[in-house]
C-alpha positions in Angstrom: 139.8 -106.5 104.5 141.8 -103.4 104.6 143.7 -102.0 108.4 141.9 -98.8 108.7 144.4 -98.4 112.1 146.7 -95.4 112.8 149.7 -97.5 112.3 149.4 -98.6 108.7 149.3 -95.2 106.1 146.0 -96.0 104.5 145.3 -95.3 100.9 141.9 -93.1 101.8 141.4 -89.9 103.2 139.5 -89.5 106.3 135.8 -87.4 106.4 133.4 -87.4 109.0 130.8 -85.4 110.1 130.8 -85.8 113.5 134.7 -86.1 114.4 134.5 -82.8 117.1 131.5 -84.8 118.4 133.0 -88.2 119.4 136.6 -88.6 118.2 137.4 -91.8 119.0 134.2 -93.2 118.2 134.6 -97.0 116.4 132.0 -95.8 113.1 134.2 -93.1 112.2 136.2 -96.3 109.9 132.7 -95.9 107.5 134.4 -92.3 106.7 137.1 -93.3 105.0 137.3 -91.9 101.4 139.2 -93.6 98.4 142.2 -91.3 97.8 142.5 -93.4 93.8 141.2 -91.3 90.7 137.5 -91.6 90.3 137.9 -92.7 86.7 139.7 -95.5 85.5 141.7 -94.1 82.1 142.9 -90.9 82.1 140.8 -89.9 78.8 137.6 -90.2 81.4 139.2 -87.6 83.5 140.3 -85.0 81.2 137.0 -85.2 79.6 134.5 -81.4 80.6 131.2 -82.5 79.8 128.9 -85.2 80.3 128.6 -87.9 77.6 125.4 -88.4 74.8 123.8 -91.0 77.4 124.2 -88.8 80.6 122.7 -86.2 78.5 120.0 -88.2 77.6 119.6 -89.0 81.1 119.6 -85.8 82.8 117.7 -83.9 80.7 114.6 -86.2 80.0 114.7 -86.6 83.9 114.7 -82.8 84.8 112.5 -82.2 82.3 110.1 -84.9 83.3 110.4 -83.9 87.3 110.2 -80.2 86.9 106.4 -80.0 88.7 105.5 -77.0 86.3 102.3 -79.7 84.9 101.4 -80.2 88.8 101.4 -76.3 89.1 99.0 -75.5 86.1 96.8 -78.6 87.2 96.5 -77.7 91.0 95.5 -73.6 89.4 92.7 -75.4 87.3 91.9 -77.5 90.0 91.3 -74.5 92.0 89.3 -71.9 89.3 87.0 -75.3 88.9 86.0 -75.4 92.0 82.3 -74.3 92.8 80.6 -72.0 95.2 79.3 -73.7 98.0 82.2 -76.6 97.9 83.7 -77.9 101.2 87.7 -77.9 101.9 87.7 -81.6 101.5 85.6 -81.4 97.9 88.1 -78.8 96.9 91.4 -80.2 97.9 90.3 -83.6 96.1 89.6 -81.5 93.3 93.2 -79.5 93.3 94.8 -83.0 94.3 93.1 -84.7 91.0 93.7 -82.1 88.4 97.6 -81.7 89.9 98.2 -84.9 89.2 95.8 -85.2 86.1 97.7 -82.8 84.1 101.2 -83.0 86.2 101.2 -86.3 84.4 100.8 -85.4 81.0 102.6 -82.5 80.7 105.3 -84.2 82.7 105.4 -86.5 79.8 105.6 -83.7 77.4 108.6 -81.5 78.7 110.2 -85.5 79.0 110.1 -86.3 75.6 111.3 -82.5 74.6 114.2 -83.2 76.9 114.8 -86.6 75.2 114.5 -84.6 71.6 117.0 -81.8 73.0 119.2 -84.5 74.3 119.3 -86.4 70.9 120.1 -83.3 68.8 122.5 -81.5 71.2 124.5 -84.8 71.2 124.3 -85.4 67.4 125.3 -81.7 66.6 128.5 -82.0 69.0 129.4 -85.0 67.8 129.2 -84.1 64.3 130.4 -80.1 64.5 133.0 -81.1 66.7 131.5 -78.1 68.2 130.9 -78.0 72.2 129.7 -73.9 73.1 126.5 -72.0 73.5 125.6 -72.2 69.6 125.5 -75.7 69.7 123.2 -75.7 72.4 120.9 -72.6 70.8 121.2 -74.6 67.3 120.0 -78.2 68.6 117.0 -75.9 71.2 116.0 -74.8 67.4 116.3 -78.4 66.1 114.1 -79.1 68.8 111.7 -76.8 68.4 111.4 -77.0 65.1 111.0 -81.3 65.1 108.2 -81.0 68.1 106.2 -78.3 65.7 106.4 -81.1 62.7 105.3 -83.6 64.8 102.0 -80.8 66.5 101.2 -80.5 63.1 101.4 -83.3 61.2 97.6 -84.3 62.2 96.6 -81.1 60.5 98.9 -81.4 57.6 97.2 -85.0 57.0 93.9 -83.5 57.4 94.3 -80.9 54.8 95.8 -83.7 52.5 93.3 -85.9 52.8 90.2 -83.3 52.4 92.4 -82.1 49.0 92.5 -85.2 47.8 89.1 -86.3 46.2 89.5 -82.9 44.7 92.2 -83.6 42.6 90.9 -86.3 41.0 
């Protein structure tokens, strides 16, 4: 275990929140900070941006967390709710459609932040490209795939209602 003692020059750097309040205290030894290089090779370091799988990461997660479905549920909830309801009727009510649609449309914005995620990644990696048009080209990609995707029902519809025509 390592001497964390005056004596000895320790390879950490010393933080702590409380040293003005008890300066001598024996828990001040959980402050101690590695001094080392976070990363382990020195590519890792000079590196600006996150990889493809941090990407992936933070923006389905953000996306997925951002509460804007609990919002629009809890403002349905509430132009739902009757005249004559009591406060308990109408907070279950706000409680159940926040969560009703906070769910789905969570699930929405995640997969579009998994999509953007995929394609931002894919057009840096293959541009060699790493600035703002990179970003505006793959929000495009993404756009553009979620519309396929909306309306590929209706494209099978209209395919299969042409059909028996043809013949």
């Amino acid at each position: 275990m390592d001497d964390f003692s005056q004596n000895s020059t320790p390879k950490y750097k010393k933080y702590s929140p409380y040293q003005e309040l008890a300066p001598n205290s024996p828990y001040l030894k959980l402050y101690y900070l590695p001094t080392a290089p976070e990363h382990l090779f020195e590519e890792q370091a000079l590196r600006t941006r996150r990889n493809a799988f941090e990407n992936l990461t933070f923006y389905t997660g953000t996306s997925y967390f951002t509460g804007a479905g609990s919002v629009k549920g809890s403002f349905e909830g509430l132009s739902s709710a009757q005249y004559g309801e009591s406060l308990k009727i109408r907070t279950s009510r706000v409680l159940n459609m926040g969560g009703l649609k906070g769910r789905s449309f969570g699930n929405t914005t995640g997969v579009l932040g998994l999509l953007y995620a995929g394609m931002e990644s894919t057009i840096i990696h293959n541009l060699d490209v790493d600035d703002a048009h990179a970003r505006v080209l793959a929000g495009v990609a993404t756009l553009g795939r979620s519309m396929f995707y909306e309306m590929q029902p209706v494209v099978e519809w209209l395919l299969s209602s042409k059909m028996p025509a043809i013949y």
